[in-house]
N, C-alpha and C positions, 0 to 999 in steps of 0.2 A: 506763090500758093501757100507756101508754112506762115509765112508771113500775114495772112489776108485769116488764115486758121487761128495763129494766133490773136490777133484781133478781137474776133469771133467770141474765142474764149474767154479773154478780159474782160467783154463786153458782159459776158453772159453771167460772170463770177460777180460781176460790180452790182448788176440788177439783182440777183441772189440772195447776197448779200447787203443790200438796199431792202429787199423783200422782209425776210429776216429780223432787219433790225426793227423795222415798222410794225409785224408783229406784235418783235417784244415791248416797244410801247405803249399797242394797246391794248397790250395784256398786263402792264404796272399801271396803268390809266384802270381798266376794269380792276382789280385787285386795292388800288387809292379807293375807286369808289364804293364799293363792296366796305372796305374799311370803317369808310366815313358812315356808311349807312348802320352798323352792328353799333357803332358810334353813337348813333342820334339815336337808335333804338336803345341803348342800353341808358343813356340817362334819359328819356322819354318814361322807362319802368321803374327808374330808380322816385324813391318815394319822397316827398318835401317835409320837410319840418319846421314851423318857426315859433319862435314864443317870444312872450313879451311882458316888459310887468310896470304897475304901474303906480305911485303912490300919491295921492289929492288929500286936499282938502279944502274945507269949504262953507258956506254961509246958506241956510234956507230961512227965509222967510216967513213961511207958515209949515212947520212940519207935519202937522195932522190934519192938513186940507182943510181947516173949518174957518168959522166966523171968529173966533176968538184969536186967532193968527197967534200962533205961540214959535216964538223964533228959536235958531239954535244953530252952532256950529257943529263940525264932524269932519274927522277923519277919514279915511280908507285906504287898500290895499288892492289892489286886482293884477290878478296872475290871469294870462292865458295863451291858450297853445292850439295851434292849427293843423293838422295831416293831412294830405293829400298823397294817395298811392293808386299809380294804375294797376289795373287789373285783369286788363286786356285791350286788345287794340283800340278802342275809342269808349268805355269803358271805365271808371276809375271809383275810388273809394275816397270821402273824407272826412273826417273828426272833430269838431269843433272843441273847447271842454274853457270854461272859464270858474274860477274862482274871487267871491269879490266878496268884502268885508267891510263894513260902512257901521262906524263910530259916533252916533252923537254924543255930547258932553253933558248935556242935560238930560233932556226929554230921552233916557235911555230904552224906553220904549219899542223907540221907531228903528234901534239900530236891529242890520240885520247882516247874514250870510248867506249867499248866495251860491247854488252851486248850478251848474249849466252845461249840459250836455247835447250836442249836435251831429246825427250822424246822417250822412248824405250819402249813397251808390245813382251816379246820373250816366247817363249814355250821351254821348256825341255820335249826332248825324248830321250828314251834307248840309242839311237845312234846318236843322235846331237842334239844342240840349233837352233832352227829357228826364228828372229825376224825381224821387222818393226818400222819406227820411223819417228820423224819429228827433222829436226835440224835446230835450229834460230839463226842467225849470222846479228847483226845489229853493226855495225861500223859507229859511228859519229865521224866528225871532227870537232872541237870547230871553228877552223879560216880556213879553205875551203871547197867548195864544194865538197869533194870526197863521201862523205859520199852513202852508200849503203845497201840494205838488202840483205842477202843470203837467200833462203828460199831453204831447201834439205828433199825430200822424199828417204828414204831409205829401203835396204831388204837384211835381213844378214843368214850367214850359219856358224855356227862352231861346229868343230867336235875334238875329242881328238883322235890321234891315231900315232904313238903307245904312250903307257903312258907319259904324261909329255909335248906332244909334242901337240900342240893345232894349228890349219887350219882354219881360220876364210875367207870368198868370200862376198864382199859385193858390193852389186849395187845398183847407183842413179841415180837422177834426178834433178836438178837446177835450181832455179832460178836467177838470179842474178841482183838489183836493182837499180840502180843509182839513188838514187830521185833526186839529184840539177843538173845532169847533160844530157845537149842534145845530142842527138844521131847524131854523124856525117851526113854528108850529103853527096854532091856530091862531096866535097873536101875536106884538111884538115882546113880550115876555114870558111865553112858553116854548117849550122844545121838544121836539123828537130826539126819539132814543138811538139817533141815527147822527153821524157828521154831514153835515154840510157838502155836496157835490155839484158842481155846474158841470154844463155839457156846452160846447160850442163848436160852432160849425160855420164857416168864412171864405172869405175870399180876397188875394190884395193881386193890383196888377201896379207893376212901374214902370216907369219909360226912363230910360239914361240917355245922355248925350253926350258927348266927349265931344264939345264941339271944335277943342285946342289941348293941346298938351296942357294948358295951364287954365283951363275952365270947361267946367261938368255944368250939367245941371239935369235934376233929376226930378220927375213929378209921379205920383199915386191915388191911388183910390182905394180904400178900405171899406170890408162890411163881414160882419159878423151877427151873428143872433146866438144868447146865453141863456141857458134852461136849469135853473135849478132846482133842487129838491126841496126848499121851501115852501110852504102850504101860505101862508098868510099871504094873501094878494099875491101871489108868484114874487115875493117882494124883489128880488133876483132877475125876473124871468126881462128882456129889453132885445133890443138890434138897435146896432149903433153903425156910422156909414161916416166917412169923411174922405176930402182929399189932402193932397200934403204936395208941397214944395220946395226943392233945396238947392242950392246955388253953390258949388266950390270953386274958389278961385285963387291961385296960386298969386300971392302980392308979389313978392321978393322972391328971390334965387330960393330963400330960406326959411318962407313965411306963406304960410297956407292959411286962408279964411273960407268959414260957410256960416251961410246963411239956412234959416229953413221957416215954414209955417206949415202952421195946418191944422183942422178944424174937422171937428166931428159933432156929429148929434145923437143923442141916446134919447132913445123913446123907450118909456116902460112900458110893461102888457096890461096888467092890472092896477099896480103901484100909485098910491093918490098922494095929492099934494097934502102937505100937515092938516091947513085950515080951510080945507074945500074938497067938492066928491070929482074932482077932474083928472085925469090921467100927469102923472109928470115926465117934463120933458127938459133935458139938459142940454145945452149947446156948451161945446169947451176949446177953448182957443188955446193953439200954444205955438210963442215964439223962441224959434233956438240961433246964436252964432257963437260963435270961438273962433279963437287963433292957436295955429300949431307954427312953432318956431323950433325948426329942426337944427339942433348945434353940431352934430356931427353923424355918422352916417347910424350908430347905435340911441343918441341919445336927444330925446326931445324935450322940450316947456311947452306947454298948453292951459289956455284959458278958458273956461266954458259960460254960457249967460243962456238960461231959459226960464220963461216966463209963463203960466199959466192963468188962465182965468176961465172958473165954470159960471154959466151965465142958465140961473133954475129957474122955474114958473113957481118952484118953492123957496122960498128967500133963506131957508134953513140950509139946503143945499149949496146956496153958492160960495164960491170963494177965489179968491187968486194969492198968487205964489211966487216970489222970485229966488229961482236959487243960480246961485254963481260958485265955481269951482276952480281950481287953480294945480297944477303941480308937474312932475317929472315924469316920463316914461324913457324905459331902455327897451330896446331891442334888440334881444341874438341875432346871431349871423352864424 
């Protein structure tokens, strides 16, 4: 009988103790998980930052878009920097900001400064991104008055569907500033006591495809309509509409190519051709490719080839364009 008690007992201590240990496994299993999760949550909040810089140079063609094609080489500089910070659980903030500075040698004119501001707050849901933003486009010209501010409110939709394939619909609003320059008058050489102002108002949707780690392809449609404060024939006032196409394709381990086209047409409101009473209307073609040859995980070479040509019903209007670019960019880490 002590014997059959004792038993009993062993038995009961060994389950117990089995019981016990099982527990505390999976209470260091929940306590790992719980870990992992303040883990994922804590760099999910933490904020990104990357910058990059760039330095080119390079050959155009015809610098001032016209008939008399007046060529010229140029330098440049471009600094820029990207942030992205959440803000809440599906929710987040980010920053664009670019600086670019482009030297011609001659035609000192055309050179300009660039400063570019991007600011984005978009929300993540189940079934699409929804966001809003401000984009700041100031363009100075060291030696002419062209200089302008862009001021763009914007309001975006993207959505993934089917996998891989990403739908982006965005629509704005414009401003556009001429600070040095007077707004036409009643002719082309009179002026009001006013600068220069366009208003625009637009629309772009793209479609992407990843269709391989190592090939995209991307296609759009643009349309916008531009109101300015111009009196002489709204000489300004037009809507312009095209689509666009681009191909990236990874050659080498090391050697990234695209392709791209794409074609718009500008119709004026009033705006006549030189030597006749008919409306004008522009059609402008442009092809773009480069190679990016990545030498290490910071430091890249790149080539750039784009070609324009505006095709007018006024032959004052037309003209084409090749310019080609070449040079380094680094990358932080």
């Amino acid at each position: 009988m002590k014997k059959i008690l004792f038993l009993l007992l062993l038995i009961f201590l060994s389950e117990s103790y089995g019981f016990t240990q099982g527990s505390e496994d999976r209470e260091a299993k929940l306590l790992r998980i719980k870990r992992l999760e303040r883990e994922i949550l804590k760099k999910k909040a933490q904020a990104k930052l990357s910058q990059r810089i760039r330095v080119y140079s390079g050959y155009d063609s015809n610098v001032e878009l016209t008939s008399e094609r007046k060529n010229n080489t140029f330098e440049g500089f471009l600094y820029s920097l990207d942030f992205k910070k959440p803000v809440g659980e599906q929710l987040y903030f980010k920053a664009d900001y670019d600086l670019d500075f482009k030297d011609y040698n001659k035609i000192t004119d055309a050179s300009t400064l660039l400063n570019h501001l991007k600011l984005t707050l978009a929300n993540k849901f189940y079934f699409c991104e929804l966001g809003l933003g401000y984009d700041l486009n100031w363009l100075y010209y060291p030696k002419n008055d062209y200089d302008f501010l862009l001021h763009k409110g914007f309001l975006y939709l993207t959505k993934e569907f089917p996998k891989k394939t990403y739908h982006r619909l965005e629509v704005y609003y414009a401003l556009k500033d001429y600070q040095d320059r007077k707004a036409l008058g009643d002719s082309l050489i009179s002026s009001q006591n006013k600068t220069r102002l366009d208003r625009r108002q637009g629309a772009r949707y793209t479609l992407t495809w990843i269709v391989k780690p190592s090939l995209a392809l991307r296609f759009g449609f643009s349309f916008y309509t531009n109101n300015s404060n111009a009196r002489y024939l709204d000489y300004y006032d037009y809507k312009i509409f095209g689509p666009s196409a681009y191909l990236y394709l990874k050659l080498f381990k090391n050697i990234t190519s695209y392709w791209g086209v794409s074609y718009f047409q500008r119709d004026y409101q009033e705006r006549t051709v030189t030597s006749a009473n008919f409306k004008q209307k522009d059609h402008l073609y442009i092809g773009k490719t480069g190679l990016v040859y990545k030498l290490d995980r910071n430091n890249s070479l790149f080539l750039d080839y784009t070609y324009r040509e505006n095709s007018s019903n006024d032959s004052l209007q037309e003209y084409s364009e090749s310019l080609v670019s070449w040079g380094w960019q680094y990358r932080f880490k």
